[in-house]
N, C-alpha and C positions, 0 to 999 in steps of 0.2 A: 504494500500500500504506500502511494507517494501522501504526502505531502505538498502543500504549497507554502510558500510565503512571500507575502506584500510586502517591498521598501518603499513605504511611502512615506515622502518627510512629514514631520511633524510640523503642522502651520499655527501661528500666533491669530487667534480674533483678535484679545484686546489685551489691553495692559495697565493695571495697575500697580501705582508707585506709594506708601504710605512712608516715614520717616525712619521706617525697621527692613521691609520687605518689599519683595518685588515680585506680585504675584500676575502671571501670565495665562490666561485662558486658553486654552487649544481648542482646535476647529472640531476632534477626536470627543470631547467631552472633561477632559481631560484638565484640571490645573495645577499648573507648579508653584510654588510659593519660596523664594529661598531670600537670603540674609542682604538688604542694601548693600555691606559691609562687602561684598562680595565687588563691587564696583564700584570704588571711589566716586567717582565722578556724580554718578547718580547719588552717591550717599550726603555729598558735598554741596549741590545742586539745589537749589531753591523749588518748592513745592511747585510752581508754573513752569519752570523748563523740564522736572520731570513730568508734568504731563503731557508735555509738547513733544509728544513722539511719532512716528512713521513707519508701518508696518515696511518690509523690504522685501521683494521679490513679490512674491504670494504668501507672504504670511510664514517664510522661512528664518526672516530674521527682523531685531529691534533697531529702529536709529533714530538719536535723541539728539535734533539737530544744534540747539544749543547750547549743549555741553558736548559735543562731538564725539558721542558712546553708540557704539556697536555693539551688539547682541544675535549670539544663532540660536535657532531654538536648543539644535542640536547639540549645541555650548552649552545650557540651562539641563537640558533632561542627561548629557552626562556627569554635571555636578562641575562641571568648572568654572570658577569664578576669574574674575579679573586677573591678567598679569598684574598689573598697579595694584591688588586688594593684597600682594605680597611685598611693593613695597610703595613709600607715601608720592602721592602726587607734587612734583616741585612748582 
């Protein structure tokens, strides 16, 4: 008996930023929620630039155009947080 299996990227609908967390809604049903702290920049970032953000591609990646942060989804659901969240932003 085979099996199949679907690689189908994981795609972001929406995004929410709180002063702790950055929780990510997937199109799957699915949410992530992990630590601001993980990304400077967002965590540093005044409540109205991290809401100012833009899905990328289809919904494969995050970009927060006025703190100039990038996000893949595939980044979030393996658990990797920022290079800069290891060391401080100058």
């Amino acid at each position: 008996m085979s099996s199949f299996m679907f690689n189908i990227a994981p795609k972001a609908m929406s995004v929410v930023c709180s002063d702790d967390e950055l929780r990510v809604s997937l199109a799957d049903g699915r949410t992530l929620t992990v630590p601001l702290a993980w990304f400077p920049r967002l965590a540093h970032a005044s409540s109205g630039e991290r809401a100012d953000y833009e899905l990328m591609g289809d919904g494969e990646g995050i970009h927060w155009p006025l703190v100039d942060e990038d996000i893949s989804v595939a980044g979030l659901l393996a658990g990797q947080p920022s290079v800069e969240a290891k060391s401080p932003i100058v």
